[in-house]
C-alpha positions as CSV (number, residue, x, y, z in Angstrom):
1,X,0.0,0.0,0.0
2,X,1.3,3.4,-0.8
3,X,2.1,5.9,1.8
4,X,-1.1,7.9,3.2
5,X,-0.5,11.5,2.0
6,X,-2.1,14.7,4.0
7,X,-2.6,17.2,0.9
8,X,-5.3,15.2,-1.0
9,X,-9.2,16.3,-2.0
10,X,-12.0,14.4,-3.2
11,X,-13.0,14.2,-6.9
12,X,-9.5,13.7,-8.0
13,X,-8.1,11.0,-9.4
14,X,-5.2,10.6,-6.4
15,X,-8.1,10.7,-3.9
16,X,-9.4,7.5,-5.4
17,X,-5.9,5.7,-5.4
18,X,-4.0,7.0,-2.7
19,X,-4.6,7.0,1.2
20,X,-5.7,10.1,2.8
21,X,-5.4,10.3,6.4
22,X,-4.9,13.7,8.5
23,X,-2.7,13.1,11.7
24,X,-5.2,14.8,14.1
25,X,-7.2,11.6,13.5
26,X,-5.2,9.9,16.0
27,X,-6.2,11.1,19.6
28,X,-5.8,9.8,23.0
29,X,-7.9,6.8,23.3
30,X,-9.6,6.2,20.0
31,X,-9.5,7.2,15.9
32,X,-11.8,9.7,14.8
33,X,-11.9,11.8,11.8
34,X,-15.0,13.7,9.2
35,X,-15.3,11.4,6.2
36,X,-13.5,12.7,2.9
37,X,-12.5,15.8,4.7
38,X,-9.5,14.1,7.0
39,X,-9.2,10.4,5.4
40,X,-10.4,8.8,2.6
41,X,-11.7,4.6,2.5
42,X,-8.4,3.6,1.0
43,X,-7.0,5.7,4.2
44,X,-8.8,3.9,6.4
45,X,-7.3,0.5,4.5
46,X,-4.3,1.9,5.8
47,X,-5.9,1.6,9.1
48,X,-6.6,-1.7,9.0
49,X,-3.0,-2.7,7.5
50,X,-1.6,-0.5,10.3
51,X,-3.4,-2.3,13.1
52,X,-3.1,-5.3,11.9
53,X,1.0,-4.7,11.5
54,X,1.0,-3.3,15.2
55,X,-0.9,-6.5,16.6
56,X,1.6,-8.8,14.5
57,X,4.5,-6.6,15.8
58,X,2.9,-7.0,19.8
59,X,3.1,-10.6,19.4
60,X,-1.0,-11.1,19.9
61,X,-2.8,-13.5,17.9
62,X,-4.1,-12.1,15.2
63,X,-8.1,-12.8,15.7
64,X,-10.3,-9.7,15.7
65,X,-13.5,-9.2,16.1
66,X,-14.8,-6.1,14.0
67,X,-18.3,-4.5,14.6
68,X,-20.3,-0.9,12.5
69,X,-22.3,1.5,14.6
70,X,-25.6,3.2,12.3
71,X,-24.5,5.4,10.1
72,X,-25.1,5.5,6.0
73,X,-21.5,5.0,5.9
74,X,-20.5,3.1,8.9
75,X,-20.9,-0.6,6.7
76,X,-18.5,1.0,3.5
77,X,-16.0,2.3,6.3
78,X,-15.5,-1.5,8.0
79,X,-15.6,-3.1,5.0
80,X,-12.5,-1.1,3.9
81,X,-10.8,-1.2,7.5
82,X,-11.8,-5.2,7.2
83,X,-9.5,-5.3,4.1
84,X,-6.8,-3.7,5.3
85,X,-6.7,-6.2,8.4
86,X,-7.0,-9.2,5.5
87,X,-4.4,-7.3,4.0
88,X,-1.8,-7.7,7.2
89,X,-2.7,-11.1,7.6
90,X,-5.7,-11.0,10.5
91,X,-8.4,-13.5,11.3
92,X,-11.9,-11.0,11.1
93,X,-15.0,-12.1,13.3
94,X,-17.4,-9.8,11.4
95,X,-20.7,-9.2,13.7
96,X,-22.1,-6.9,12.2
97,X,-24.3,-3.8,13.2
98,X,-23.3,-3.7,16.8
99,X,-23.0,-1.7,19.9
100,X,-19.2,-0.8,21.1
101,X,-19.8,-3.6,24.2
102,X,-21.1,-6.1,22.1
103,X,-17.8,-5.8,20.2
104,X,-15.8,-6.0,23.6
105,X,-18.0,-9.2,24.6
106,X,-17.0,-10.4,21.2
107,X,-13.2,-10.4,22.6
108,X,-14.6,-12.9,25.3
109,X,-17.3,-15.1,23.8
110,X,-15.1,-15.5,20.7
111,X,-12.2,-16.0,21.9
112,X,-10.3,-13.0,19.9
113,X,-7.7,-10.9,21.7
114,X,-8.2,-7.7,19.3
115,X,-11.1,-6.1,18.7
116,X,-12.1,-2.5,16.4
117,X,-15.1,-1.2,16.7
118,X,-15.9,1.1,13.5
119,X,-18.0,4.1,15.7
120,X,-18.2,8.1,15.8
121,X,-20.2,7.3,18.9
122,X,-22.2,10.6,19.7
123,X,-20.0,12.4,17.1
124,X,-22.1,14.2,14.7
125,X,-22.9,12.9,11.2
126,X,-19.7,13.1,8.8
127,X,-17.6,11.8,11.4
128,X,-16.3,7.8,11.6
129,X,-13.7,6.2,13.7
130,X,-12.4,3.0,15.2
131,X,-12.2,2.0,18.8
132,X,-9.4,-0.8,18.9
133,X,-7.9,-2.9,21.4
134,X,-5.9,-6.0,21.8
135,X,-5.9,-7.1,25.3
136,X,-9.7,-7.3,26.9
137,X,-11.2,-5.4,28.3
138,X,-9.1,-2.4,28.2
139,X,-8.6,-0.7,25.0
140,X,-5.9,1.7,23.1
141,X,-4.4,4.5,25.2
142,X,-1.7,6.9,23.8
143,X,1.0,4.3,23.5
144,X,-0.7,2.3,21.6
145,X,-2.6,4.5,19.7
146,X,1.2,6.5,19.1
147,X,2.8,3.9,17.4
148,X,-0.6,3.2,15.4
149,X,0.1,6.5,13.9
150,X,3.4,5.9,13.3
151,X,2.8,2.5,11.2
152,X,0.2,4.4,9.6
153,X,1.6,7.6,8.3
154,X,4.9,6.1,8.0
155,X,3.7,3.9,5.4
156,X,5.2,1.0,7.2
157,X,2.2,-1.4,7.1
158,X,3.5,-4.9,6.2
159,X,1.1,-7.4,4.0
160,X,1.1,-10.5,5.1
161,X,-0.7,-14.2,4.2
162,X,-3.3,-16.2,6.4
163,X,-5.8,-13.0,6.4
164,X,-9.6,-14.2,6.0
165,X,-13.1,-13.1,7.2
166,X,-15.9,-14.9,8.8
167,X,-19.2,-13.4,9.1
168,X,-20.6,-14.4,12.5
169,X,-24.6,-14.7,12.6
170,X,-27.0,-14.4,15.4
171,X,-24.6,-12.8,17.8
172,X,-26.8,-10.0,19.0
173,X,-29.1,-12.3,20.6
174,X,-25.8,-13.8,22.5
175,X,-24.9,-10.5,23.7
176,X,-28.7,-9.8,24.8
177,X,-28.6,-12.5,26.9
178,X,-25.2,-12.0,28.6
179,X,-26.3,-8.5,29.3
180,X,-29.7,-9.6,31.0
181,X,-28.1,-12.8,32.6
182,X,-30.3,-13.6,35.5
183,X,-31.7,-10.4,35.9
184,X,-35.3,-10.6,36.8
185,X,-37.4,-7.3,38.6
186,X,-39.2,-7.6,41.4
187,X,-41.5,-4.8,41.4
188,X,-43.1,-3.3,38.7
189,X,-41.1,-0.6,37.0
190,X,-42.1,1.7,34.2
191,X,-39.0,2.9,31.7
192,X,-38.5,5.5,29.1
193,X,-35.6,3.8,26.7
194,X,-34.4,7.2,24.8
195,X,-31.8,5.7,21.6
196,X,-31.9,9.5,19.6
197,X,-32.7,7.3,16.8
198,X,-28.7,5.7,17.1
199,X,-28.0,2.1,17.2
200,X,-29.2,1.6,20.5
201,X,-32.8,1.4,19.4
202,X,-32.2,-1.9,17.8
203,X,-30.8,-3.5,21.2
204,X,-32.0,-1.3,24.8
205,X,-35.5,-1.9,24.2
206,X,-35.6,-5.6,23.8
207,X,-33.0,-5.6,26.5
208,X,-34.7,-3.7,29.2
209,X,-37.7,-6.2,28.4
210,X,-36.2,-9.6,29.0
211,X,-34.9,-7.8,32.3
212,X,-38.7,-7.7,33.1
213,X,-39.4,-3.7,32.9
214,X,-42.2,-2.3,30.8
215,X,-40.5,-0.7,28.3
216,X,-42.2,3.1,26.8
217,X,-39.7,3.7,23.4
218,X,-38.5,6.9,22.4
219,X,-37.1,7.6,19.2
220,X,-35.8,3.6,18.9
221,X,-36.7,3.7,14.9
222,X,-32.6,3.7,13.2
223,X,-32.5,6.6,11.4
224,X,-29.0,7.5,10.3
225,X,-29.9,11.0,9.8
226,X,-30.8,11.6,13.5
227,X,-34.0,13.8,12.9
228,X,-34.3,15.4,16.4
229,X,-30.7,15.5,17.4
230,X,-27.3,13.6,18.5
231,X,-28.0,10.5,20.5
232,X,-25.6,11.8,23.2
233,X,-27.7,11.7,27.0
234,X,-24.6,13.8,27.9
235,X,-26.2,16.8,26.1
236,X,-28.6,18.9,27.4
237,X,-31.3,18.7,24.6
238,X,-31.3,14.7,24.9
239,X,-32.2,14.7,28.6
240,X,-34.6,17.8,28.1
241,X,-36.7,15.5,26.0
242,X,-36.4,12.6,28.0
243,X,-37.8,14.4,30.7
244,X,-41.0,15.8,28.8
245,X,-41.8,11.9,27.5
246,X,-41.4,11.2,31.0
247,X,-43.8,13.8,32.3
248,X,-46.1,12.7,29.7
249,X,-46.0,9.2,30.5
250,X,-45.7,9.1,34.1
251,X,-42.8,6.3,33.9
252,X,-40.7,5.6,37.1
253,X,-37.4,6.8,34.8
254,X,-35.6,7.4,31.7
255,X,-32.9,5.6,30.2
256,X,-30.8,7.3,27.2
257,X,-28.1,5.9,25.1
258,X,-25.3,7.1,22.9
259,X,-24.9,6.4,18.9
260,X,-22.6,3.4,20.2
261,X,-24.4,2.3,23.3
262,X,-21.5,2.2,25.6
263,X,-23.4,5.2,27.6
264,X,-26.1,5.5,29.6
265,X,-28.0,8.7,30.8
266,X,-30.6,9.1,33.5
267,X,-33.4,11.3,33.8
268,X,-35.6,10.7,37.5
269,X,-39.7,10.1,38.2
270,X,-39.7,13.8,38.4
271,X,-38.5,14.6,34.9
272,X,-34.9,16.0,36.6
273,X,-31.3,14.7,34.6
274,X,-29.2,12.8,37.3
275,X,-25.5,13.6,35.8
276,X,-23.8,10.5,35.6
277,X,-21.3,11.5,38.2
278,X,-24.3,11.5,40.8
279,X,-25.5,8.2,38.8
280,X,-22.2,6.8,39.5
281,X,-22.5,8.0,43.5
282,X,-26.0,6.4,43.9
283,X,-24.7,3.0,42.3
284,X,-21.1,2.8,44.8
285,X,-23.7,3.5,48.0
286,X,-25.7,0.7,46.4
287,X,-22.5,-1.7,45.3
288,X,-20.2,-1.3,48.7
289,X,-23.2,-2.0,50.5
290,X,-23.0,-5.6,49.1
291,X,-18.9,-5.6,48.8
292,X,-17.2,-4.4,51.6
293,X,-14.1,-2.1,51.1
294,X,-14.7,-2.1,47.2
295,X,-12.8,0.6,44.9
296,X,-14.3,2.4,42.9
297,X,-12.6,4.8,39.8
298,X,-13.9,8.5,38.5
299,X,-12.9,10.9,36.0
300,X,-11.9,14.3,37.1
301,X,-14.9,15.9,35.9
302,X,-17.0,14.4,38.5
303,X,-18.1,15.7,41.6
304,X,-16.2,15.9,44.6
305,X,-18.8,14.1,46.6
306,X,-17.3,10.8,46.3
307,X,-14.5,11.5,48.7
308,X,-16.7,13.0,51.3
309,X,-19.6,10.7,51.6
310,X,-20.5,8.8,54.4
311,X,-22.3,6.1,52.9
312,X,-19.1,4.9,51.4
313,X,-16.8,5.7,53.9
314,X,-18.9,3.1,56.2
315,X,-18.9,0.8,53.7
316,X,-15.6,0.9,53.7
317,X,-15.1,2.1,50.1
318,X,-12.2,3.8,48.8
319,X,-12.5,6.3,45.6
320,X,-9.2,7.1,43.2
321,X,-9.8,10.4,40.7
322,X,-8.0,9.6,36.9
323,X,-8.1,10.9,33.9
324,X,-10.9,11.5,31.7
325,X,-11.6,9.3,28.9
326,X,-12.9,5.7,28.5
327,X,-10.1,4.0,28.0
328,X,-8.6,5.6,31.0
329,X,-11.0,5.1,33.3
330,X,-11.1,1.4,32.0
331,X,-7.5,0.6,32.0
332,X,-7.6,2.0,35.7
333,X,-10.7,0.1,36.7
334,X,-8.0,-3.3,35.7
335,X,-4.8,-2.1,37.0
336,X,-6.6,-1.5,40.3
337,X,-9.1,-4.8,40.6
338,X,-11.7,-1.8,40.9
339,X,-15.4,-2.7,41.6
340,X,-16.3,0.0,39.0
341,X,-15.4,2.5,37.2
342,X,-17.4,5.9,37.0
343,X,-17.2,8.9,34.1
344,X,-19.1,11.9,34.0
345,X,-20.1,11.9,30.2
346,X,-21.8,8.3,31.3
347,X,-19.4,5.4,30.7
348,X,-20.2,3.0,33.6
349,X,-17.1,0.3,34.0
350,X,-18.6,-2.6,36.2
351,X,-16.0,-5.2,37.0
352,X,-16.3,-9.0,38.4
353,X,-18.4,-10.0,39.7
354,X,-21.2,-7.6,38.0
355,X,-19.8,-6.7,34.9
356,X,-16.5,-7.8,32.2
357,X,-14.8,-4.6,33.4
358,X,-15.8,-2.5,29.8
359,X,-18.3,0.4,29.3
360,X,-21.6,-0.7,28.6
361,X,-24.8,1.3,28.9
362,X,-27.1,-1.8,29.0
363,X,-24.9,-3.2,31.6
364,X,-25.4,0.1,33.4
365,X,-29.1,0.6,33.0
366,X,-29.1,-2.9,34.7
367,X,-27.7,-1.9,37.6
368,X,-29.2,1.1,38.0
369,X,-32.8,-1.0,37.3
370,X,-31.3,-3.4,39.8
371,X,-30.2,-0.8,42.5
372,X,-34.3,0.2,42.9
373,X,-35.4,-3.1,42.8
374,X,-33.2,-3.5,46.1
375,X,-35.1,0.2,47.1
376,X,-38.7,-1.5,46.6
377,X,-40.0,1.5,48.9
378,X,-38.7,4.5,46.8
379,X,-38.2,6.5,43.6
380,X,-34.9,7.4,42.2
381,X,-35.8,11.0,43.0
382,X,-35.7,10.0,46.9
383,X,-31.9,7.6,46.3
384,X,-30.9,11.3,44.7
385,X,-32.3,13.5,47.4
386,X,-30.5,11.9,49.8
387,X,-26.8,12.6,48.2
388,X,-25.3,15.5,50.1
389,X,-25.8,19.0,47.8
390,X,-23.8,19.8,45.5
391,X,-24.4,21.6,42.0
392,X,-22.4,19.9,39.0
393,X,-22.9,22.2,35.9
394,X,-23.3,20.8,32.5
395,X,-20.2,19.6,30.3
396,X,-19.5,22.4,28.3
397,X,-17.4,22.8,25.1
398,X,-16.4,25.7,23.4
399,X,-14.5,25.7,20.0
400,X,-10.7,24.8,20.0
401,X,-8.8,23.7,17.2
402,X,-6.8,20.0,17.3
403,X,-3.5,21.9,16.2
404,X,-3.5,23.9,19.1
405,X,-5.7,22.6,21.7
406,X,-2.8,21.4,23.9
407,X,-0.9,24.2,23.7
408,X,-3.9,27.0,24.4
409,X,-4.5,24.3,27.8
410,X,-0.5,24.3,29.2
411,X,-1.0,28.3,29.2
412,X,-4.6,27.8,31.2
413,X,-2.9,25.2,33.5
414,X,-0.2,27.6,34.0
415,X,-2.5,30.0,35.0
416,X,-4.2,28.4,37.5
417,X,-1.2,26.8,39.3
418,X,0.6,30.8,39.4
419,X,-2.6,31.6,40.8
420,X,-2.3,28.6,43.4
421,X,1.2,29.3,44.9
422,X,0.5,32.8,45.2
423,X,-2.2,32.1,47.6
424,X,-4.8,33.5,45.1
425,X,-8.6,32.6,45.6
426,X,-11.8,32.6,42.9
427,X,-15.0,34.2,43.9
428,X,-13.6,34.8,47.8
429,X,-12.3,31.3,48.1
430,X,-9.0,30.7,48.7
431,X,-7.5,27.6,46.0
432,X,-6.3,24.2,47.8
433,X,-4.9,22.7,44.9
434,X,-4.7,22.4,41.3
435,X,-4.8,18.5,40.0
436,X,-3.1,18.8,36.8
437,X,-3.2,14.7,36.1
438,X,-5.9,15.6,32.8
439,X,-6.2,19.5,32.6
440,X,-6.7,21.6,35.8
441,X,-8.8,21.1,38.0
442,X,-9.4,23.5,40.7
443,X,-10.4,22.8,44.2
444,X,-11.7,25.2,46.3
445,X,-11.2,25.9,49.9
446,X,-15.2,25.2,50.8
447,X,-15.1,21.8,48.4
448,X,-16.0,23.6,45.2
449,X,-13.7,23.2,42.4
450,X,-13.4,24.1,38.4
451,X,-12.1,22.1,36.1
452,X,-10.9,22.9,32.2
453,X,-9.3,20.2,30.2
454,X,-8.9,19.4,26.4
455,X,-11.4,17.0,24.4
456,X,-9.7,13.6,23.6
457,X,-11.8,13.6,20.4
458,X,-13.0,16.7,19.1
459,X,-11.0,20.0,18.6
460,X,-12.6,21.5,22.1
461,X,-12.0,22.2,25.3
462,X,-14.2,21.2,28.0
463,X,-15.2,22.5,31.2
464,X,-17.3,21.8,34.6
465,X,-17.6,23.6,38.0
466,X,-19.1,22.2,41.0
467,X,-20.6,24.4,43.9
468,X,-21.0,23.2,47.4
469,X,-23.1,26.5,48.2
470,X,-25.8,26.7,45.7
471,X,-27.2,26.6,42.1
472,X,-26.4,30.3,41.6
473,X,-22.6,29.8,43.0
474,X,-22.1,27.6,40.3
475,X,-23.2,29.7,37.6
476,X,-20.7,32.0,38.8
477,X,-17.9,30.1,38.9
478,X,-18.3,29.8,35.3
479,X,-19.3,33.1,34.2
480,X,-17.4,35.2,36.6
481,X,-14.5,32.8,36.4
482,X,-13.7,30.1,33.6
483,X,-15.7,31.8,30.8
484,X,-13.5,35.1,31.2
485,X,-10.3,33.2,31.5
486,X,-10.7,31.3,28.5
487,X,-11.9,34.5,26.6
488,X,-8.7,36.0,27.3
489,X,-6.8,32.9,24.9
490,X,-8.5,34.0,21.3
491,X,-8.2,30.3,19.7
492,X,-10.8,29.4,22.0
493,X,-14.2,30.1,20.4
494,X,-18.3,29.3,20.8
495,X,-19.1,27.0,23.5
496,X,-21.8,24.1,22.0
497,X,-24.1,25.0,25.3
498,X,-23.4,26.8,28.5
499,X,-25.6,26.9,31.8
């Protein structure tokens, strides 16, 4: 295969015989690029020959399984990944339409080390990727995806014999039924299942059924055009429409999913959004409840809470802040022997004995289903009400450009840790640290904190405050405090929503 080039367009005739493939494709944890605009199919060939030279080059057998998320181009973008694997000499388990964890179960249940999973997840239409891995259940971090790039760009895929594909039937039904094990409700409970017309709708439905709930769809139909908007239940127009069906149907909660279905969001009986931070808080009171001095894992975008409550400190539980990102949190989840592992933008990683240690939304809705089946007496408005207060804003993501991301967030860290060691405060609050381990985040003498980072897979920066005082305090935070300082740095542009 030739050497991917960077210069190319569509409608020549080099664009339809030489790889395309832009470098900013290649971020922290996954592959991501706009279709045509930043690689071309014979680029994501490339891909494939790449990955399948890195696996050879790793010494892991060569067996993957290979899965496309819903998207009018999603099929076309495997196939041409699936050649270049052929190409390097891979064994393909081809499952077809799938979810991102019915890929990872496919590591398991068919015995395949490696595993890509062609997704843009809640990306918007235009955009494709590839979630890899090659030693289950954790997936590609920089390292991995680092030399990736290299192989790729380079041009130093190596072809090699004994590639072949095998088209495995019937598989979603296996996966169903590994989700929904021996889960069986006890009391009656009525559930929104919100897919934003993603790939979702073809799986959470039938799923949240066999796990005996009475099931209200929402937007379930696949429609690859997404009509009303993203399937993300990170995003504030998801969950706003959750919580009018709810209202309208008088259902006990709402489930969302994202385009891949490795997320799950929650909206309560009362029509309110539960951030999955505070999710992820009900579910470790639930979980070290039943194992004593469990671990559990968050992202540094979630709330502070989890160090201070009581619940888990009787329990025993212990709670270790990482880096953002799902194959962060993942990879931590293992190193540690974690219970679970807990991300704000709703990636739920429950280990042994619950879970297979990757992110799946099904497996989450499960246990947030079970979690009030072992509440018979209460609504998940009444688990929420009785978390300590704290107000987590939105995640919020204004324009920043791949190129320069990184360097626009060293100056903003810099900032903040000057700031620090000059004893300086924000909004009257004196700072107690910065935590610099993904961005800065900025704790606050009265348990408030700020936190501004760089997206691992868009050109954006993202940000959340938390206020231990009140609803208003934390709309201050961001517009007296992180929306000027970012202001100040021109590269950084629109946000996509604010509070």
């Amino acid at each position: 295969m030739l050497k991917p080039r960077q210069d190319l367009t569509p409608n020549t005739i080099d664009f339809e015989n030489i790889p395309f493939v832009k470098p900013t494709g290649f971020r922290e944890y996954d592959a991501r690029w706009i279709l045509d605009k930043e690689i071309n199919l014979l680029g994501i060939q490339a891909l494939g020959l790449g990955l399948a030279t890195y696996v050879h080059e790793i010494g892991v057998q060569p067996r993957i399984v290979v899965g496309h998320d819903y998207r009018s181009y999603s099929l076309m973008v495997k196939q041409a990944l699936i050649l270049g694997l052929i190409e390097g000499g891979m064994e393909v388990l081809d499952i077809g339409l799938a979810l991102s964890p019915m890929a990872y179960f496919g590591q398991f249940a068919l015995e395949a080390p490696c595993v890509a999973m062609v997704t843009a997840s809640h990306n918007e239409n235009g955009w494709t990727g590839v979630k890899m891995g090659a030693n289950p259940p954790v997936t590609f971090g920089p390292d991995e995806i680092g030399r990736l790039k290299e192989i790729v760009l380079g041009g130093t895929g190596v072809s090699r014999p004994g590639g072949k594909v095998e088209r495995i039937e019937g598989f979603r039904d296996l996966y169903l039924r590994e989700v929904v094990g021996d889960i069986k409700l006890s009391r009656p409970l009525k559930v929104i299942a919100a897919c934003g017309n993603g790939t979702a709708g073809a799986f959470a439905p039938d799923a949240l059924r066999m796990m005996g709930a009475e099931v209200i769809e929402m937007d379930c139909d696949l429609d690859y055009t997404f009509p009303k908007y993203n399937p993300n239940p990170e995003d504030h127009e998801m969950l706003v429409s959750m919580a009018e069906r709810l209202r309208e149907t008088g259902a006990d909660l709402a489930l969302g999913f994202d385009g891949d279905g490795d997320r799950c969001g929650v909206v309560d009986d009362t029509g309110e959004e539960i951030f999955a931070d505070k999710i992820g808080l009900l579910l470790a009171r639930d979980l070290s409840a039943l194992y004593k001095d469990a671990t559990f894992v968050v992202d540094v975008k979630s709330t502070g809470l989890y160090k201070t409550d009581e619940v888990l400190k009787a329990n025993g539980a212990t709670t270790v802040y990482w880096k953002t990102g799902h194959s962060y949190i993942k990879r931590k989840t293992a190193e540690l022997g974690a219970l679970a592992g807990f991300e704000k933008s709703g990636h739920f990683f429950l280990a042994n004995p619950i879970g297979r240690g990757y992110d799946d939304g099904l497996v989450a809705a499960a246990a947030v289903l079970q979690m009030m089946d072992r509440n018979p007496g209460k609504a998940l408005s009444e688990l929420k009400t009785a978390l300590p207060d704290a107000w987590t804003s939105l995640t919020m993501s204004p324009h920043c450009a791949d190129e320069i991301k990184y360097d626009v967030l060293a100056k903003i860290v810099a900032e903040y840790e000057k700031l620090a060691a000059e004893g300086g405060s924000i909004l009257g609050r004196k700072i107690l640290e910065v935590i610099t381990v993904n961005g800065a985040r900025v704790h606050l003498e009265d348990g408030s904190w700020v936190l501004v980072r760089a997206s691992s897979n868009k050109p954006e920066m993202v940000v959340v405050v938390e206020s231990m005082r009140s609803e208003d305090d934390m709309r201050a935070l961001f517009r007296e405090e992180v929306k000027p300082r970012l202001a100040a740095h021109p590269e950084v542009g629109a946000y996509n929503q604010e509070i």
